[in-house]
C-alpha positions in Angstrom: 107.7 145.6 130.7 110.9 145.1 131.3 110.5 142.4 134.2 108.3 140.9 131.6 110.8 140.2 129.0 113.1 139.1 131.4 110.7 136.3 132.6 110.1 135.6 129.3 114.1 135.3 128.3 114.4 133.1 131.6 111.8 130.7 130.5 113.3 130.1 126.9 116.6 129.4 128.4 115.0 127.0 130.4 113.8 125.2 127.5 116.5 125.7 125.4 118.8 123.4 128.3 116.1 121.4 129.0 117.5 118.3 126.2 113.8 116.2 127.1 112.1 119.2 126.3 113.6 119.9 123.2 113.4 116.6 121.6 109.8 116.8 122.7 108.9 120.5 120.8 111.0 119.6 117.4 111.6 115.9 117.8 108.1 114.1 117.9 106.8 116.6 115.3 109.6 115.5 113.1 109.0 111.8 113.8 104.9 112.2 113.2 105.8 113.0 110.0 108.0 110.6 109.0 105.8 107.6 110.3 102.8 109.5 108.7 104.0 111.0 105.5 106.3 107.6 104.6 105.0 105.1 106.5 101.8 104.8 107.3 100.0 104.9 104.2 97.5 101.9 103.0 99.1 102.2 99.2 100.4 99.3 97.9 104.1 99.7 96.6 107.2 97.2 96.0 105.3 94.0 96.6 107.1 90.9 95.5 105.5 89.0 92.8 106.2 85.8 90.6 105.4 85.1 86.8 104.8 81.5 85.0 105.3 82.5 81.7 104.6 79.5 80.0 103.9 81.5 76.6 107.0 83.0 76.0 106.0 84.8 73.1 106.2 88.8 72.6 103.0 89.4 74.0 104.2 88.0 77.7 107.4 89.7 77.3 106.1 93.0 76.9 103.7 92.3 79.7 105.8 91.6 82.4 108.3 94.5 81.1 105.4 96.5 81.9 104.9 94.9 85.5 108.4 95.0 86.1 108.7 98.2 85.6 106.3 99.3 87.7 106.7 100.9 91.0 104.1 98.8 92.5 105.8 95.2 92.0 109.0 93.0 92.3 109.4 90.7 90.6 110.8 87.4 92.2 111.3 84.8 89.8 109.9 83.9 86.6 109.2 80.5 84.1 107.8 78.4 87.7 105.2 75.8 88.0 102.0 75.6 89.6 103.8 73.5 92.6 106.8 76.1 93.1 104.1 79.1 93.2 102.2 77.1 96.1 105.1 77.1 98.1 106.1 80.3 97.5 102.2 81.7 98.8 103.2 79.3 101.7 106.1 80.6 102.9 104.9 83.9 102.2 107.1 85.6 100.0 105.0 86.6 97.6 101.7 88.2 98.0 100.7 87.7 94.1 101.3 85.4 90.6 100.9 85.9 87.2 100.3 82.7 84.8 100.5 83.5 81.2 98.8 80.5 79.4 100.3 78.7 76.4 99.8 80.6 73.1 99.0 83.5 74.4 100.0 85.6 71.3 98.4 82.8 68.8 94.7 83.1 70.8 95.1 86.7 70.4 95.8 86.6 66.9 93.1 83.7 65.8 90.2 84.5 68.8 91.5 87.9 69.8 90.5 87.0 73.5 92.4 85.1 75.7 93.0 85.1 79.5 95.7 85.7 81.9 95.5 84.3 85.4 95.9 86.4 88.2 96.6 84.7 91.5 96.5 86.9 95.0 97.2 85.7 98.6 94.2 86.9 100.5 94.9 86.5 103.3 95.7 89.9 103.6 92.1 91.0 101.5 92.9 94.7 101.4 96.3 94.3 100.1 94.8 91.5 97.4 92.3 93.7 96.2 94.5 96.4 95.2 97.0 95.0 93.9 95.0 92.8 91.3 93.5 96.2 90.4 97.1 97.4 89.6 97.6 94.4 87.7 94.1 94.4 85.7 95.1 98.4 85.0 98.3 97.4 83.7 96.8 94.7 81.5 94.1 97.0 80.2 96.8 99.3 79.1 99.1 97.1 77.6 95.4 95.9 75.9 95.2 99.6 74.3 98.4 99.8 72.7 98.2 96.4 71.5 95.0 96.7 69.8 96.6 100.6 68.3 99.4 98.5 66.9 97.8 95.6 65.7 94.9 97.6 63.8 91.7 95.2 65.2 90.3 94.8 68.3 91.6 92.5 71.0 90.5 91.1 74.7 92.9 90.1 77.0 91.1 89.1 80.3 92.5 88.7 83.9 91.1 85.7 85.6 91.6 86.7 89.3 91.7 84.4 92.2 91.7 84.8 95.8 93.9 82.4 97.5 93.0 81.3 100.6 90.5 83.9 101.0 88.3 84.1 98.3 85.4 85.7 100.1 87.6 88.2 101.2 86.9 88.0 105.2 88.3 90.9 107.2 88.9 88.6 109.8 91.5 86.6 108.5 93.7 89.8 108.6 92.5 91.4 112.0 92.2 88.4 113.9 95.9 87.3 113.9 96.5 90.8 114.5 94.7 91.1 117.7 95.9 88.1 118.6 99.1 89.1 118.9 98.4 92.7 120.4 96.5 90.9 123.0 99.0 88.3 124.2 102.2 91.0 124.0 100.1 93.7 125.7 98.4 91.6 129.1 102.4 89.6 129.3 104.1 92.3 128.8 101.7 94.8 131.5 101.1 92.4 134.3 104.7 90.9 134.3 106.6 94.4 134.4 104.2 95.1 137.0 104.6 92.3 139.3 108.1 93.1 140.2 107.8 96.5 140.4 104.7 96.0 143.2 107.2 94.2 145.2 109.4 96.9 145.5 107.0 99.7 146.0 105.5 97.6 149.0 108.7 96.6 150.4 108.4 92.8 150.2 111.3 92.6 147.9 113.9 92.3 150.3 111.6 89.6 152.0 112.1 87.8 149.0 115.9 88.4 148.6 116.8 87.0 151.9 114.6 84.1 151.3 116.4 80.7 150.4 114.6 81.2 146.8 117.5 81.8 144.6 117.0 85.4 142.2 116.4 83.2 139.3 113.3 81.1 140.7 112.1 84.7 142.0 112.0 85.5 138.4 110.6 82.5 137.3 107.8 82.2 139.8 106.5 85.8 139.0 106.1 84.8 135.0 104.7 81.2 134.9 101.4 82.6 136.7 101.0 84.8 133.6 102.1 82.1 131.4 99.1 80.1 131.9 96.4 82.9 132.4 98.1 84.2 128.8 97.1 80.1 127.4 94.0 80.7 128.7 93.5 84.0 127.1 94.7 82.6 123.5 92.0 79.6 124.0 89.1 82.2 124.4 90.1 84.2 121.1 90.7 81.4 119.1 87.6 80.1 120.0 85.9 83.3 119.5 87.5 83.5 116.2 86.7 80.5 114.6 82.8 79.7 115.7 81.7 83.5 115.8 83.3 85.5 113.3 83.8 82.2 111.0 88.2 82.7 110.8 89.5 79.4 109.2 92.1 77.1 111.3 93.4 75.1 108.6 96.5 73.9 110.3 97.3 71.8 113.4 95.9 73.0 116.7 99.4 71.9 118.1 101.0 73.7 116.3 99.5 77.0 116.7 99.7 76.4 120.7 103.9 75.7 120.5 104.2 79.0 118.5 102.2 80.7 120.6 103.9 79.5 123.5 107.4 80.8 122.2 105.2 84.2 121.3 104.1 84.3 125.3 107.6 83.8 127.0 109.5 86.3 124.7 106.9 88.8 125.5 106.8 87.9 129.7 110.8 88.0 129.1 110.3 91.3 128.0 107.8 92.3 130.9 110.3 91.0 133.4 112.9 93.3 131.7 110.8 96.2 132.2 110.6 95.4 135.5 113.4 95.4 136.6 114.3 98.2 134.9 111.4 100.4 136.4 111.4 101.4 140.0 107.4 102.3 139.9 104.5 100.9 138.4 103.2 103.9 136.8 106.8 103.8 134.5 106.3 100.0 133.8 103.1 100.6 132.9 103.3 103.2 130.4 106.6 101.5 129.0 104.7 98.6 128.9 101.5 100.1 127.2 102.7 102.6 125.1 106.2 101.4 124.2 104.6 97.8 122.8 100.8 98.7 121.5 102.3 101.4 118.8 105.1 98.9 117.8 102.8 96.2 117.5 100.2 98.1 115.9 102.6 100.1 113.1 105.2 97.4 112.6 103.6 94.1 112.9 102.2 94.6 109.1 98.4 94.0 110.0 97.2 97.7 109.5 99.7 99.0 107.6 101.9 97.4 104.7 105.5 97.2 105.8 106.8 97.1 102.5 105.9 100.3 102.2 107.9 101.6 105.0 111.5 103.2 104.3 114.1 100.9 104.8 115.1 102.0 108.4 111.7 101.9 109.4 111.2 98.0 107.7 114.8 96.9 110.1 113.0 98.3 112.9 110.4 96.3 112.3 112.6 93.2 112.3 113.0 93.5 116.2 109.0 93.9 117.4 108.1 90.4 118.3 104.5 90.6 117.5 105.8 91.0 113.6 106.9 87.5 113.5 104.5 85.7 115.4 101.6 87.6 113.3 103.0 85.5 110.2 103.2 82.7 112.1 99.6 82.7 113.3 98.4 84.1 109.2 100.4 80.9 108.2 98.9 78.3 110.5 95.4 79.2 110.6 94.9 80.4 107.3 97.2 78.8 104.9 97.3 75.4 106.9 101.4 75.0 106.7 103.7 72.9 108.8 106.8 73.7 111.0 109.1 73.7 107.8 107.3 77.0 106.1 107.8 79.1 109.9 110.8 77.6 111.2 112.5 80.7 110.4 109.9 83.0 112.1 109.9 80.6 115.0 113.7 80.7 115.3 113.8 84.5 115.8 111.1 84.6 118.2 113.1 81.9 120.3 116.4 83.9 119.8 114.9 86.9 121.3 113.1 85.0 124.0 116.7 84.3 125.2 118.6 87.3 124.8 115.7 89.4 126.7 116.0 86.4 129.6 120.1 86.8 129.7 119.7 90.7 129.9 116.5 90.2 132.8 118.6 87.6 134.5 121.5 90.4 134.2 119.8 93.7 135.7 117.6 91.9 138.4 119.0 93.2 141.6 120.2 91.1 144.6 120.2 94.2 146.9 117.9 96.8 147.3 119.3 99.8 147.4 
């Protein structure tokens, strides 16, 4: 017995100096939680919103108190026009509007029924659904107090409408969404492993005494992947569009030049991993693992980011595919120009550059 507990006392300090082993007993259970319990929830909370109040009366006011105060909404800006809410939806910082007609109050009073205009981007259908229920549910209870204080009964109905989307097509939220986990997952995987196959086989150093400077070594092993990644991008769009019926309301062109920036930041990154790997079963599993979950938590296609914790919503400011999936929801969906992604665009391009420099950086001239 007494061998026993000694083998047993051996093995926890073993653990216990082990620092992988530790973060892997107390830390994953501790980040599962977080992602899960804060996260990763399909609840709709802090959304940013807009009002056109062109009533301006008490009833409006009181309204809009109530939506402000709400956990579920932010409100943006109020007393705008129907053009300045387009471009809002456009540039996507709003996912929902309010119109409050002219003489709301007086309809009220003289009709008791009037209407209130409920406008949700839907591109995202999920997230339009619910939150014009939140709004109809505050709207029926503001209704119920009204009708308490005023004595007689009164209507006031939301007039919803989908933007965009107003069959409400899954695809137009999954398909961009695939889209990008496709492209970052086959650039990132077959670049990091191209480099990595040439030093497990011993044709590196072939390479490295060949007159091909380091940078054209790099170069040559991504353009391959470049084109096959074009090629992949052509199938699912036309997949998209004449099989499961996803609109592609803006230019062709367009989408192709974003998509190209998409492809090169994500075959920088590949090339990264590659030379920061000395096998392919660690690029691989970088490359699989440490890009699908990113993509698939933080891009915002299967789970709000606005509902993340702060920290959690900056993290998601550095996964690529978060940027580019606007993009793609903006081009093919909402049919906008360069001037309503430039910023999107921008980053991607910022990132494609920095994750070159640091590539160009850790490549190896000699083989140790």
């Amino acid at each position: 017995m007494k061998r026993f507990v000694t083998f047993v006392r051996k093995e926890f300090y073993h653990v216990f100096r082990d620092n992988k082993t530790l973060l892997l007993l107390f830390g994953l259970p501790v980040a599962q939680i977080v992602l899960f319990g804060f996260a990763l929830t399909n609840e709709i909370k802090n959304s940013k919103i807009v009002v056109a109040d062109h009533a301006r009366d008490e009833v409006s006011f009181q309204i809009i108190e109530k939506l402000s105060a709400s956990r579920y909404f932010e409100i943006e800006s109020t007393l705008l026009n129907n053009a300045e809410i387009e471009e809002y939806f456009k540039r996507g910082d709003i996912k929902l509007a309010v119109v409050f007609p002219n003489k709301l109050q007086q309809e009220l009073s003289s009709d008791h029924v009037s209407q209130i205009q409920v406008i949700a981007d839907a591109t995202d259908p999920n997230t339009a659904s619910t939150l014009t229920s939140y709004v109809s549910s505050i709207i029926n209870d503001y209704q119920q107090d009204l009708n308490i204080s005023l004595g007689f009964p009164v209507q006031i109905v939301p007039e919803v409408r989908m933007l965009y989307n107003p069959n409400l097509k899954g695809t137009t939220n999954f398909v961009p969404g695939v889209m990008a986990l496709v492209l970052l997952l086959v650039c990132v995987l077959m670049t990091s492993v191209s480099i990595v196959k040439e030093k497990e086989k011993g044709t590196m150093e072939l390479l490295l005494v060949s007159p091909m400077q380091p940078f054209v070594i790099i170069i040559s092993k991504a353009i391959p992947y470049f084109f096959l990644s074009l090629i992949n991008l052509t199938v699912i769009v036309i997949m998209s569009v004449f099989l499961l019926g996803m609109p592609l309301k803006g230019s062709v062109v367009l989408l192709y030049t974003m998509s190209s920036i998409f492809i090169l930041c994500a075959l920088s990154l590949g090339l990264l991993i590659s030379n920061s790997t000395n096998s392919q079963q660690a690029a691989m599993l970088i490359s699989l693992m440490g890009m699908m979950l990113p993509t698939v938590l933080f891009s915002g296609f299967m789970f709000p980011l606005e509902n993340m914790p702060l920290p959690l919503q900056w993290f998601a400011n550095i996964v690529p595919s978060k940027w580019y999936y606007n993009m793609v929801k903006a081009i093919m969906i909402k049919g906008v120009g360069i001037t309503a992604i430039w910023k999107e665009a921008t980053i991607l391009m910022g990132m494609t550059i920095v994750l070159l420099i640091i590539s160009f950086k850790k490549f190896k001239i000699r083989m140790s």
